[in-house]
VOGU-3710 file (C-alpha; in Angstrom, 3 decimals, decimal comma):
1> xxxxxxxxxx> 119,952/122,921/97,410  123,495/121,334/97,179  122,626/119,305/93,753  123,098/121,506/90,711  125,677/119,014/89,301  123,290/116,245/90,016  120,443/118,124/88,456  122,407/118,898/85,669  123,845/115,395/85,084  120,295/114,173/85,321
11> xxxxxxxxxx> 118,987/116,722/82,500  121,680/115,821/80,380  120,890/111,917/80,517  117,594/112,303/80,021  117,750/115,189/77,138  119,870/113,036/75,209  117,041/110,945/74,742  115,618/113,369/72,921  117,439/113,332/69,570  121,332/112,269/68,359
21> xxxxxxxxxx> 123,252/109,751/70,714  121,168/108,373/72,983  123,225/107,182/76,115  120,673/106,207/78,099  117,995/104,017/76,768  115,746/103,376/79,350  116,351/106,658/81,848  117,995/107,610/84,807  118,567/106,345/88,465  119,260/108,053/91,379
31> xxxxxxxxxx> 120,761/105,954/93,699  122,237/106,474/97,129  121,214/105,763/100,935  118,252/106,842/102,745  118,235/110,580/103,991  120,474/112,196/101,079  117,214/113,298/98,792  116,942/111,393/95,936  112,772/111,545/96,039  113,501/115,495/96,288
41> xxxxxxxxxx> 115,437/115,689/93,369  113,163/113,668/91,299  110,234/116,077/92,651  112,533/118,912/91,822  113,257/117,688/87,937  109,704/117,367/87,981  108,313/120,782/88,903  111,682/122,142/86,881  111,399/120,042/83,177  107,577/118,568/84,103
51> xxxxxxxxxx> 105,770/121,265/81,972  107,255/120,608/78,574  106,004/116,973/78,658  102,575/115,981/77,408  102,018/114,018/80,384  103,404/112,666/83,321  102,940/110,908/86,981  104,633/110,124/89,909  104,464/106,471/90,883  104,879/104,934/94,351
61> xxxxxxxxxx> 107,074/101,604/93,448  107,787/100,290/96,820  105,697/97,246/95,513  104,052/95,735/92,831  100,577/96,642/94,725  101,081/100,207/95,202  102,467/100,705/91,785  100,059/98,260/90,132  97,320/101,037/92,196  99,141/104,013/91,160
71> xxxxxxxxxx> 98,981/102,870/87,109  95,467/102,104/87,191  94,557/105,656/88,463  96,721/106,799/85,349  95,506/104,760/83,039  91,713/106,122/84,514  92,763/109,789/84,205  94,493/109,754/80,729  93,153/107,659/78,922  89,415/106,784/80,679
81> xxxxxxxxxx> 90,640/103,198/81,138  88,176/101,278/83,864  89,947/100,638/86,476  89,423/96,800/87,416  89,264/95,064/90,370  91,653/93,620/91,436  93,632/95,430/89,595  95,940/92,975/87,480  99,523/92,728/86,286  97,730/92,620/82,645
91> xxxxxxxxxx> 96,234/95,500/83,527  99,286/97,511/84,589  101,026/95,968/81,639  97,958/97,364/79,807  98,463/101,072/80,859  101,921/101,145/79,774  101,469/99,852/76,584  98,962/103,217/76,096  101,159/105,235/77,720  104,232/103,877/74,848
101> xxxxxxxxxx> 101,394/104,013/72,234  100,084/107,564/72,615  102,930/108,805/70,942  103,326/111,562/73,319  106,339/112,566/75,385  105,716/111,261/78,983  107,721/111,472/82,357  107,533/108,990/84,720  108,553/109,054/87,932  109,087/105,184/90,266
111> xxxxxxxxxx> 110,105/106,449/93,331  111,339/104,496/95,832  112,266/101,193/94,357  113,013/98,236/96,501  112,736/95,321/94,571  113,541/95,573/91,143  112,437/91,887/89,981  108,995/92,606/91,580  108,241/95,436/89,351  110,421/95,242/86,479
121> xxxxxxxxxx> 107,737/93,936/84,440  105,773/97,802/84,903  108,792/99,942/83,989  108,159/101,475/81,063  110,464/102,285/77,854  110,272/104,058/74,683  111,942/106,638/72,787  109,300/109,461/73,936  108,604/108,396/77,838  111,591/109,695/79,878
131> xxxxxxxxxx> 111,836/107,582/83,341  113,577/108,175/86,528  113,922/105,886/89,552  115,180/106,499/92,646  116,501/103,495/94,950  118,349/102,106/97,379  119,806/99,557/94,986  123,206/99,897/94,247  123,621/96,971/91,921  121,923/96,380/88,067
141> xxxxxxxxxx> 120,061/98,711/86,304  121,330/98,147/83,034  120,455/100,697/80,126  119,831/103,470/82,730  121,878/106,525/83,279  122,863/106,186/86,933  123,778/109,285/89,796  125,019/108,531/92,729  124,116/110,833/95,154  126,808/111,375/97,746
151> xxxxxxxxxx> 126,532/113,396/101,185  126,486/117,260/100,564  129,841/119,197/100,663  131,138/120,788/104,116  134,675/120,958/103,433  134,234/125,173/103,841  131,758/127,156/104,673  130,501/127,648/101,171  129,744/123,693/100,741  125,943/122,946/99,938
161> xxxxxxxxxx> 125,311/121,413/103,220  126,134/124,258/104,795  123,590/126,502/102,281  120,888/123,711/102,856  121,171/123,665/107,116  120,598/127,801/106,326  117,870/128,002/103,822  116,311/125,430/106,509  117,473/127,665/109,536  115,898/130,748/107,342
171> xxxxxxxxxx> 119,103/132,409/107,667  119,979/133,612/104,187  122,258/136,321/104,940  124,469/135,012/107,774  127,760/136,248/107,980  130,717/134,517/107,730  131,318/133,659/111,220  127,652/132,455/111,452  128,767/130,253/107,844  131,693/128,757/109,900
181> xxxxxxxxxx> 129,345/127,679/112,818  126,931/126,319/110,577  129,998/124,573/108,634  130,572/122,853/111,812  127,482/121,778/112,451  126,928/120,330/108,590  130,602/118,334/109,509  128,687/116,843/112,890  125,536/115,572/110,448  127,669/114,240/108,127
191> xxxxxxxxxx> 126,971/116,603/105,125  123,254/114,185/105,161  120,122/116,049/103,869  117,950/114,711/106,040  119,891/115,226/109,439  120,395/119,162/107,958  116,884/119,679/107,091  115,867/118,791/110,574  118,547/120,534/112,412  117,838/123,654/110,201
201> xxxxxxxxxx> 113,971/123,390/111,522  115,529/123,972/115,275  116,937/127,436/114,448  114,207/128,481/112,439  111,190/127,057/114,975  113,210/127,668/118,272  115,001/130,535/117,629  118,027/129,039/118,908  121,501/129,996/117,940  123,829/128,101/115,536
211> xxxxxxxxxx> 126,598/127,824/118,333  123,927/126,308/120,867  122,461/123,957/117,719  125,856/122,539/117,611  126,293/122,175/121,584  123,092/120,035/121,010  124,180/118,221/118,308  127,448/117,447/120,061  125,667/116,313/123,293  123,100/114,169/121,546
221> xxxxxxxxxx> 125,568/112,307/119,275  127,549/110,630/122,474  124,004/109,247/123,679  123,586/107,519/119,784  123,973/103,478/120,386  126,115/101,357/118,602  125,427/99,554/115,827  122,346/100,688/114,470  120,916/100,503/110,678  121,041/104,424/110,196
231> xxxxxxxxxx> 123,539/107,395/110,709  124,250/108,547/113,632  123,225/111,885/111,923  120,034/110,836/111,534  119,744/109,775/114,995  120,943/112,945/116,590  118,880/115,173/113,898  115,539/112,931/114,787  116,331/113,306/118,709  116,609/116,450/118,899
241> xxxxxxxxxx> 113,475/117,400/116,687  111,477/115,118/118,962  113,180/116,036/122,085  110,985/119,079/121,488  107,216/117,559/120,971  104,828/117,422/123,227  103,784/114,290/125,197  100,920/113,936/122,721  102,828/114,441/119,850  105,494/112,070/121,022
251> xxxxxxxxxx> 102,994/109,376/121,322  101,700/110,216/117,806  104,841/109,917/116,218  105,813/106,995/118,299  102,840/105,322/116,543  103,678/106,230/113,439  106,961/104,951/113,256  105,852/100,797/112,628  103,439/102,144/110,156  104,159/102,308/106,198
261> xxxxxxxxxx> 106,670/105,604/105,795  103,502/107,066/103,594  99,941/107,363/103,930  99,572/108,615/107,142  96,727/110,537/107,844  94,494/111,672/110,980  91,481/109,830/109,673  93,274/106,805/110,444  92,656/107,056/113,518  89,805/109,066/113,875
271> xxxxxxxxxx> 88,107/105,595/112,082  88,951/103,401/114,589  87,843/105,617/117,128  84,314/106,066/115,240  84,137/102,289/114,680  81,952/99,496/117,166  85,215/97,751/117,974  86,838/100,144/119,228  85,988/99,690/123,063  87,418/96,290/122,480
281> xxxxxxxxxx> 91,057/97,513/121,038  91,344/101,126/123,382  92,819/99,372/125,939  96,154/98,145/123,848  96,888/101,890/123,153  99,308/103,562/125,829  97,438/105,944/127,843  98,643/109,139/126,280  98,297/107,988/122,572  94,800/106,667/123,892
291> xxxxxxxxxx> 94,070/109,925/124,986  95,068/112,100/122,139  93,267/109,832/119,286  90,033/110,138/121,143  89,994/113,919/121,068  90,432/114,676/117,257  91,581/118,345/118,125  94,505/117,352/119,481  94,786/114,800/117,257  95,401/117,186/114,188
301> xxxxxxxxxx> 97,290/119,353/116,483  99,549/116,554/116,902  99,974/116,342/113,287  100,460/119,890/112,664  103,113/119,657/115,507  104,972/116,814/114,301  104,944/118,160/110,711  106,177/122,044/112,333  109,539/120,119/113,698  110,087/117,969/110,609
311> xxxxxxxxxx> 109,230/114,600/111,984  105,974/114,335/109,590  106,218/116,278/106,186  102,986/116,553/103,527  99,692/117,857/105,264  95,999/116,124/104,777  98,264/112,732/104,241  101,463/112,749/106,076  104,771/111,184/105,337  107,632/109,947/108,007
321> xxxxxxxxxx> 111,347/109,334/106,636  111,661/105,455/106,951  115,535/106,651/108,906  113,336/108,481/111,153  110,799/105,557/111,568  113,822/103,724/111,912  115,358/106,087/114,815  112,240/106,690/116,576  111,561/102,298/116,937  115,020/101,999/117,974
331> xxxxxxxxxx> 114,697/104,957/121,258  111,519/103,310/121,761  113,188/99,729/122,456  115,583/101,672/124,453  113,335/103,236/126,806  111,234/100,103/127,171  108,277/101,772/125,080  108,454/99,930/121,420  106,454/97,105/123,110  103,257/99,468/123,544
341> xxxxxxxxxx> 103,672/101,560/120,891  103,655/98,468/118,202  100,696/97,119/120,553  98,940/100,350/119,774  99,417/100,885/116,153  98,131/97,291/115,703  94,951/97,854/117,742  94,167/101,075/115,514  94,465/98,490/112,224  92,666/96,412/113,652
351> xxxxxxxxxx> 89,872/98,675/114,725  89,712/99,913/110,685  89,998/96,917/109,137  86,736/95,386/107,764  85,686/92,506/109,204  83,893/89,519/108,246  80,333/89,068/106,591  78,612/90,976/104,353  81,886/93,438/105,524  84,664/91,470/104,660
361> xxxxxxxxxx> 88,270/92,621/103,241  87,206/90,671/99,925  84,198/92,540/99,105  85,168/95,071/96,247  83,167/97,955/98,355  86,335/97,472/100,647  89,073/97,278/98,662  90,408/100,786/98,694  89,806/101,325/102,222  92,211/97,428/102,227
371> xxxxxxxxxx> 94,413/98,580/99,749  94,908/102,247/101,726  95,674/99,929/105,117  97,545/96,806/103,462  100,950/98,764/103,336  100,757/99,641/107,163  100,172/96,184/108,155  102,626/94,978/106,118  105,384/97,425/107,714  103,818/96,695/110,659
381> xxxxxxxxxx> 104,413/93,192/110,755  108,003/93,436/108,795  109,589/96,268/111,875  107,875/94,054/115,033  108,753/90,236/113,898  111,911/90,253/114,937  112,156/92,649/118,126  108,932/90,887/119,555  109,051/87,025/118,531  108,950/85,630/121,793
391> xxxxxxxxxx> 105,878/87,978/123,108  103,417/86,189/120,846  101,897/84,894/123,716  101,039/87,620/124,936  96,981/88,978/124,736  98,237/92,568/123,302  98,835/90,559/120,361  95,420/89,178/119,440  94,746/93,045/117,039  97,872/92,040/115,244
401> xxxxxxxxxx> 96,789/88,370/114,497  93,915/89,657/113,682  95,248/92,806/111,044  97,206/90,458/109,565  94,411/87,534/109,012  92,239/90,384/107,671  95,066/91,957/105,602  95,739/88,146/103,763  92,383/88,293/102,862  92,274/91,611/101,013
411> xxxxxxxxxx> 95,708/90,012/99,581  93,690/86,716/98,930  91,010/88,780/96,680  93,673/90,549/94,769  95,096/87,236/93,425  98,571/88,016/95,302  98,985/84,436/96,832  102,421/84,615/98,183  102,044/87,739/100,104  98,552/86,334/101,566
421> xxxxxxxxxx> 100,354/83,029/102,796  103,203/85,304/104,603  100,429/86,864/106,360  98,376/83,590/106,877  100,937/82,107/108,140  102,447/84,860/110,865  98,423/85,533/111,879  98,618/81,631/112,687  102,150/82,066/114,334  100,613/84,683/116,633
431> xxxxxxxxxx> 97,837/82,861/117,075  99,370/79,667/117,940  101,849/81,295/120,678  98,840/82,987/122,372  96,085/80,239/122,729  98,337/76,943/121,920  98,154/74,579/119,146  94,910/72,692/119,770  92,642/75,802/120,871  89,240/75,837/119,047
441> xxxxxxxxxx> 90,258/78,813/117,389  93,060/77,570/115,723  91,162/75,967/113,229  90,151/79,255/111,293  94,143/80,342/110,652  94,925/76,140/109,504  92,170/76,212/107,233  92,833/80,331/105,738  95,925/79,050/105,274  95,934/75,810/104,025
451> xxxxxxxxxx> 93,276/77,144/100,982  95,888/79,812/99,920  98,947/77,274/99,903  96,531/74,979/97,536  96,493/78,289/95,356  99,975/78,471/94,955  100,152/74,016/94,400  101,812/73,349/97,801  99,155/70,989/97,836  101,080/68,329/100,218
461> xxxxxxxxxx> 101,421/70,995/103,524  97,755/72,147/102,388  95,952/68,779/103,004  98,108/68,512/106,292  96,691/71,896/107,690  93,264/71,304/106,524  93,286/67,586/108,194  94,545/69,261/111,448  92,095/71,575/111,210  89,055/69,100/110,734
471> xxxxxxxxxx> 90,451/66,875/113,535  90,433/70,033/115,574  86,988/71,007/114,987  85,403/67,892/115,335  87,019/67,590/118,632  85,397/70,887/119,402  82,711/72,038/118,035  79,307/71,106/119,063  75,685/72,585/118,440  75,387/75,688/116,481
481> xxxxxxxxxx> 79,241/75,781/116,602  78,440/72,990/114,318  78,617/75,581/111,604  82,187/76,577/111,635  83,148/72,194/111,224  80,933/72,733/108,108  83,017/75,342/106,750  85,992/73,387/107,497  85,129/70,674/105,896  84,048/72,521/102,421
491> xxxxxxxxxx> 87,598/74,096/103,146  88,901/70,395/102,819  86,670/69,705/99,766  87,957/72,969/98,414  91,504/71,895/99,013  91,102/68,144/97,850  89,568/69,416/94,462  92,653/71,223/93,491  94,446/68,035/94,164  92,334/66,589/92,116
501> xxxxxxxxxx> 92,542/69,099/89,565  96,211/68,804/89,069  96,942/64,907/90,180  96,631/61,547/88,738  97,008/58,193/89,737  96,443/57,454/92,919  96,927/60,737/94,474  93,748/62,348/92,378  91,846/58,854/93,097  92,506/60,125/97,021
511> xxxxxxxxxx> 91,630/63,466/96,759  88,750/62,455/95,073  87,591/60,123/97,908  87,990/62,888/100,389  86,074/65,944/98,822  83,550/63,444/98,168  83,208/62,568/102,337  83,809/66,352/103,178  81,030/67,368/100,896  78,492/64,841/102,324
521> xxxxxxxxxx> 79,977/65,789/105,614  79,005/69,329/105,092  75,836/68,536/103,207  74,530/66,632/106,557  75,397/69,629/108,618  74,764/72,646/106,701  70,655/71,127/106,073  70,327/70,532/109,577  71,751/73,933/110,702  70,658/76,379/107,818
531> xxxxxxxxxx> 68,273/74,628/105,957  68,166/72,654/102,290  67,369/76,152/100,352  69,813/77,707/102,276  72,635/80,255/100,807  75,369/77,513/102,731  73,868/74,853/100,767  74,046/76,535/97,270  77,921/76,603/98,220  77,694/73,016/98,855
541> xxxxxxxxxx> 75,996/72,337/95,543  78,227/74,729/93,056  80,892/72,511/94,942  79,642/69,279/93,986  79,305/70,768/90,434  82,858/71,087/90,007  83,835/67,757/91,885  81,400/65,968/88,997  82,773/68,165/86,018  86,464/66,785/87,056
551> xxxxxxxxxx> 84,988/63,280/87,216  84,167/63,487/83,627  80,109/63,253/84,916  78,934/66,784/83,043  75,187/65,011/83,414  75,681/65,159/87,027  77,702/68,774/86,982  74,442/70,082/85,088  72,316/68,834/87,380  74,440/70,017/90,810
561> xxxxxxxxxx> 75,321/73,474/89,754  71,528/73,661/88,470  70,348/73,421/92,179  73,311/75,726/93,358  71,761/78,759/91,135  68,399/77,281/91,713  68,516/78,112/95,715  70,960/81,231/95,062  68,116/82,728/93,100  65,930/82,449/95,534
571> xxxxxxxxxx> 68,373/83,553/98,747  67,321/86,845/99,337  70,455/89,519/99,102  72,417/86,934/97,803  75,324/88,552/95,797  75,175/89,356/92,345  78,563/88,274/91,066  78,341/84,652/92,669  74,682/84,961/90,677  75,912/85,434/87,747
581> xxxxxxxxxx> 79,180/83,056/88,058  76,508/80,278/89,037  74,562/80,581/86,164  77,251/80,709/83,302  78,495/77,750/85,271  75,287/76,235/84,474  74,484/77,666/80,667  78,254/76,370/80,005  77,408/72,897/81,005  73,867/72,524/79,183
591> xxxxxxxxxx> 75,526/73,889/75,840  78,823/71,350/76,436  76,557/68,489/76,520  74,025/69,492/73,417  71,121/71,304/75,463  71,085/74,895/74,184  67,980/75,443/74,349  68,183/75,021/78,313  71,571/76,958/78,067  69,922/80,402/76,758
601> xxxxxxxxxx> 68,418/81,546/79,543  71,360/80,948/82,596  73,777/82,451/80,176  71,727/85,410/79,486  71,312/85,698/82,983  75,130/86,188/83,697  75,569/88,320/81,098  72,172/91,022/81,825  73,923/90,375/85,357  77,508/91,286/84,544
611> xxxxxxxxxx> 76,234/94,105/82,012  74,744/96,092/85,099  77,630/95,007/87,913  80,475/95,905/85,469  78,471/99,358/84,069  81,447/101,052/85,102  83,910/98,598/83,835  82,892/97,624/80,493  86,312/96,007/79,315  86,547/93,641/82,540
621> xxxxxxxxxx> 87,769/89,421/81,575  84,369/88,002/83,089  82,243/90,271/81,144  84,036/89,436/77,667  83,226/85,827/78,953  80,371/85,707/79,790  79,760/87,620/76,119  81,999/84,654/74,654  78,918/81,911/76,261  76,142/83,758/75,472
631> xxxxxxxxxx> 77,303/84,293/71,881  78,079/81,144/71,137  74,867/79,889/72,295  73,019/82,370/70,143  74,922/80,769/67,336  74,336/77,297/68,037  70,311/78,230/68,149  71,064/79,586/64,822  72,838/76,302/63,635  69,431/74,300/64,807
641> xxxxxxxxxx> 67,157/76,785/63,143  65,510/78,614/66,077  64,938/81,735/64,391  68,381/82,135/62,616  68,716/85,618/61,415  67,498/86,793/64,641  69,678/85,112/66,771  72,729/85,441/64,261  71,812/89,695/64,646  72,074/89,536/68,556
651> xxxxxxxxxx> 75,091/87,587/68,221  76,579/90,026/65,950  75,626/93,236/68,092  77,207/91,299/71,295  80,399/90,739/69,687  80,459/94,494/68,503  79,685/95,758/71,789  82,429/93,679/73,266  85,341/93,889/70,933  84,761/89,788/70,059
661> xxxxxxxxxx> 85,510/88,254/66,304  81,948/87,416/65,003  83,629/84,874/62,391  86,132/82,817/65,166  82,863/83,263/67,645  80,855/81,496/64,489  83,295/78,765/64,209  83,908/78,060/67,984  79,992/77,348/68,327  80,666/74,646/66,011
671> xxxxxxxxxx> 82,429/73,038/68,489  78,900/72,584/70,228  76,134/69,932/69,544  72,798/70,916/68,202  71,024/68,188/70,093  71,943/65,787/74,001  74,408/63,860/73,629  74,077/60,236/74,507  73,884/59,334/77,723  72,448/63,182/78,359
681> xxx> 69,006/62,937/77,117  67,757/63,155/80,743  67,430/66,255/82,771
//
C-alpha cells in the first residue's frame, strides 16, 4: 500500500535484465531505515512477478550462517544436493554455481542484509537469476539498481500513509472527514509503515475511533525519551499496542525483545520447560513470565495475543520488528525491568541448549536444534553487553555464561573461529566477574578459549591462557577432579602442537618440549583415573601420533596412532567418525613409509566406515578422502603384484563411485614405496 512507484521502479530494473539494455547487472536494492517495509515489498514482488520464474527462494542474509543454512536447504530441494555438515562456504559457493548453471530464470531474494563483506561472496549473478536485497546499508552496492524507500506520503488526505493506517484500521470507505483525521494521525507517525500498521491494528482490534487514536498518539509521544536509536513513531506505535496486552503477554513479549527479531516460536520455551535443567534456571525468570511458560495454554495464547495487536507477526514461528525489540528493551530499562527480562531469556537458552557429553553442541545430531538457537544468543549477548557490563557479577548471569560457552561450541564445530572466540571470550568475561579470576572453574573458559585462538594463529595469547589455566588446575584440582587437569593439559598439548606446526627455530623447539611434558602429564593421569584401554587414553595416543609425525618420526607416528585405533576399537560406543579418522590416520602412515600391506585394512576400515556414516551425504570432503587412501593403496598392491587386476578393478569402481581420476589416482600411488623404508622395517 503506498509503493506503486517503488514497485514499479523495481519491475522495471529488474525486467530490463531480461533482454536490450541492461541497467542493472547484478539486481536491485531496497534500501531505507527500519520500519518503512522494504522486506514487504520484496515479499510483495515476490507473490506479484514470483510465478513466471522457474525457481526461486527467499534467503535470510543477516549472516553468513543463516544464509550459508538457507542455501543448503535450496541446494537440497532443487537440485537433491546433500546437505553437509557443517555446512561450508564451498558449499554455499557450490549451490550458486547450480543455481547460475541450470540455465533457468531464478529469483532470489537476501533479505535483510547487514554486512555486505560477510556475505558478498554468496550473492549470486547471472544474466537469468534476478536478485533483490533489502538493507539498511546506504553506501556501495555497485552494479545494483538501488530504491530508496522514503516515509509514505501524508501531505493530504489521499497520501498512501493515510490509505495504509485505513486498510490496517479496516476502514475502506471512510469519509472524508474520517480521511482528514486519519491524515493527522499518519503526520503524528511520521508517514512510517511500521508505526501505521500498528496504530491501524488499534481501530480495527479496539474499536476505537480515529479522533481518540490520535488523542493517544498525541499523549504517548510526550512520554517518548530522548535520544533513542528509533523513531519516536515507532515508540508511540509499539506503546500503545502493548499498552493493551495482558500481564502475560507483556512478559512474553518482554522476553522476546533480546532474542533474534526471527525464529520465535512457543516450542522455545515449552523445551526448556520439558528439559531436566529446568528447575535449576526457573528461578531467573520473573514471576509472571515464569508463570505463563509453564502453562503452555497460555503460553500460545500469549502468542496469539501478541501477534492480534501487531507486536509478533507470522504464526507457528513468530517474528518481532527489531524497532519494536528495540522500543520494548528501551521501556524495559526505564521501568527498571530489562535487568530480569534479559535474565530470563538467557535462562530459557540455557535450559535448551545441549549440554556436554555424549549431548554436546558439536555433535551433528545437535546442530539444527544449535543452529535454530545460535542467532538468539547471539542477539542476546549483542542488546545486554552494554546496558549490563557491570552486573557480571551477579549469579543471574551464570545461564548467560553458560549459552554463550555452549553457543561457541556449536560455532567451534561449524569451523566459524572468530565468532566462537567472541563468545569464548564474553562466556569467560562473565565468568570471571562472577567467581573471580583464580576460581577452579575458570580454567574450563581459559582453556575453550585459548584452543580456538590457536585456530585462528594467535598462538602467543593462546599459550598464555592455556598456562594460566594449567597453573590454575594444578592448584586445584585433586582426586577424581584429577580428570579435568588431564584435559587441560591435552588442551596445552593441543595448543603447543599448532605452535609447532607453524614455528621454527626456537619457538617450535619450545612448543615441542611442552606438548611433549603435557602429554606425559596427561598420560600419568588419565591411566591412573580411566584406565590404559581407556577412550581418554586413545585421545592421548592419536595425540602423540601427530606430535611424532611433526617430528619427522613416521616409525613412531605408526606405532602411536596404531594404539589410539587399537583401544578406540575396542571402547564400547565409541564414535564412528573419530573411528574412522583414527584409522585412515593409521593406513596413511603404513603406506607413507612402504607398508601397504599393513595399510589395507585401517584404510578400508575408514572408508566401509564413512560409506555407512555419510549414506546420506555421498559427495562429503572426508569421504572423497578417505576414497583418495584407499585407492591408492589398492594401486600400490597392484604395483607389488598382490593380485593386480583385482585390485586395479576395485580401484577403478572406487574412483567411479566417487567422481576420482583413475589415471592421476594411478600416478599419485607412485609416489608410494612397494616395500619399508629403511629405518622402518620394524613394527
Amino acid at each position: 500500500m503506498g509503493r506503486s512507484d517503488e514497485m514499479a521502479r523495481l519491475r522495471s530494473i529488474l525486467a530490463s535484465r531480461e533482454g536490450g539494455e541492461i541497467t542493472a547487472s547484478k539486481g536491485a536494492v531496497l534500501k531505507g531505515e527500519g520500519g518503512r517495509g522494504k522486506t514487504t515489498l520484496a515479499r510483495e514482488y515476490a507473490d506479484t512477478f514470483g510465478p513466471g520464474y522457474d525457481g526461486g527462494a527467499w534467503l535470510d542474509a543477516r549472516e553468513q550462517l543463516t544464509l550459508l543454512s538457507d542455501l543448503a536447504a535450496l541446494g537440497n530441494a532443487a537440485f537433491g544436493m546433500p546437505v553437509p555438515e557443517p555446512v561450508t562456504m564451498a558449499h554455499g559457493k557450490a549451490v550458486i554455481a547450480r543455481i547460475k548453471d541450470s540455465g533457468a530464470r531464478w529469483l532470489l531474494v537476501y533479505d535483510n542484509i547487514d554486512d555486505f563483506q560477510d556475505i558478498k561472496a554468496l550473492m549470486a549473478d547471472g544474466a537469468r537469476i534476478d536478485v533483490i536485497v533489502t538493507t539498511r546499508l546506504a553506501l556501495g552496492w555497485p552494479g545494483f539498481g538501488k530504491i530508496d524507500l522514503e516515509v509514505l506520503g501524508f501531505a493530504d488526505a489521499t497520501g498512501g500513509a493515510v490509505d495504509l493506517l485505513l486498510q490496517e484500521a479496516r476502514m475502506p470507505r471512510a469519509s472524508d472527514a474520517e480521511r482528514a483525521v486519519a491524515r493527522d494521525v499518519a503526520e503524528q507517525l511520521g508517514g512510517l509503515p511500521l508505526a501505521l500498521v500498528m496504530a491501524g491494528t488499534l481501530v480495527r482490534e479496539d474499536g476505537i475511533s480515529l479522533g481518540d487514536l490520535r488523542d493517544e498518539v498525541a499523549q504517548v509521544l510526550t512520554r517518548v525519551p530522548e535520544g533513542q536509536d528509533y523513531p519516536d513513531s515507532v515508540a508511540g506505535a509499539v506503546m500503545l499496542s502493548y499498552g493493551r496486552l495482558s500481564n502475560g503477554a507483556k512478559a512474553l513479549v518482554d522476553c522476546c525483545a533480546w532474542l533474534a527479531p526471527v525464529g520465535i516460536t512457543p516450542d522455545l520455551f515449552r523445551d526448556a520447560v520439558a528439559d531436566s535443567s529446568w528447575a535449576a534456571y526457573r528461578v531467573q525468570l520473573p514471576e509472571t513470565l515464569r508463570a505463563l511458560v509453564e502453562d503452555a495454554t497460555a503460553l500460545q495464547a500469549a502468542f496469539v495475543e501478541a501477534r492480534r495487536w501487531s507486536v509478533l507477526s507470522g504464526t507457528g514461528e513468530f517474528e518481532m520488528h527489531r524497532l519494536t525489540q528495540a522500543v520494548l528493551r528501551a521501556e524495559q530499562e526505564r521501568r527498571g525491568k530489562g535487568f530480569a527480562s534479559a535474565q530470563g531469556a538467557a535462562a530459557v537458552l540455557a535450559a535448551v541448549y545441549p549440554g556436554g557429553g555424549d549431548n554436546s553442541p558439536g555433535l551433528v545430531k545437535n546442530w539444527p536444534l544449535c543452529r535454530s538457537l545460535t542467532p538468539h544468543a547471539q542477539a542476546l549477548w549483542q542488546a545486554a553487553e552494554a546496558p549490563w557490563q557491570g552486573t557480571w557479577g551477579q549469579p543471574g548471569w551464570a545461564a548467560m555464561d553458560y549459552a554463550l560457552n555452549q553457543t561457541a561450541l556449536f560455532l567451534s564445530s561449524q569451523e566459524d573461529r572468530p565468532g566462537a572466540v567472541t563468545l569464548y571470550r564474553a562466556s569467560l568475561e562473565l565468568r570471571t566477574a562472577r567467581l573471580g579470576e583464580e576460581h577452579r572453574d575458570i580454567p574450563v573458559g581459559l582453556g575453550n578459549l585459548a584452543q580456538q585462538l590457536a585456530e585462528i594463529g594467535a598462538f602467543e595469547e593462546a599459550q598464555d591462557l592455556i598456562a594460566r589455566a594449567v597453573a590454575l588446575d594444578e592448584a586445584h584440582r585433586t582426586g577424581a577432579e584429577r580428570a579435568d587437569l588431564a584435559r587441560t593439559y591435552m588442551q596445552q598439548a593441543d595448543i603447543s602442537l599448532s605452535v609447532m606446526d607453524e614455528a621454527a627455530g626456537e619457538r617450535r623447539a619450545e612448543a615441542e618440549a611442552v606438548a611433549e611434558a603435557a602429554l606425559d602429564k596427561a598420560e600419568a593421569l588419565r591411566t591412573e583415573l580411566f584406565g590404559s584401554e581407556s577412550a581418554e587414553m586413545a585421545h592421548v595416543w592419536n595425540q602423540r601420533g601427530y606430535l611424532r609425525w611433526l617430528q619427522g618420526r613416521k616409525d613412531a607416528q605408526w606405532r602411536a596412532s596404531g594404539r589410539a585405533l587399537d583401544i578406540s576399537r575396542a571402547v564400547p560406543g565409541m564414535d564412528d567418525g573419530v573411528l574412522a579418522t583414527r584409522a585412515m590416520n593409521v593406513g596413511a602412515t603404513a603406506l607413507e613409509i612402504g607398508r601397504c600391506v599393513e595399510a589395507e585394512a585401517p584404510l578400508r576400515e575408514a572408508y566401509d566406515i564413512s560409506e555407512r556414516i555419510f549414506a546420506d551425504n555421498r559427495s562429503h570432503s572426508l569421504l572423497k578422502l578417505r576414497a583418495q587412501w584407499l585407492t591408492a593403496c589398492l594401486l600400490v598392491l597392484a604395483r607389488k603384484g598382490d593380485d593386480p587386476d583385482a585390485r586395479r578393478r576395485e580401484a577403478r569402481e572406487i574412483c567411479a563411485a566417487r567422481g576420482l581420476d583413475f589415471e592421476a589416482m594411478g600416478k599419485h600411488a607412485e609416489d608410494f614405496p612397494l616395500d619399508p623404508l629403511p629405518g622402518f622395517d620394524d613394527a
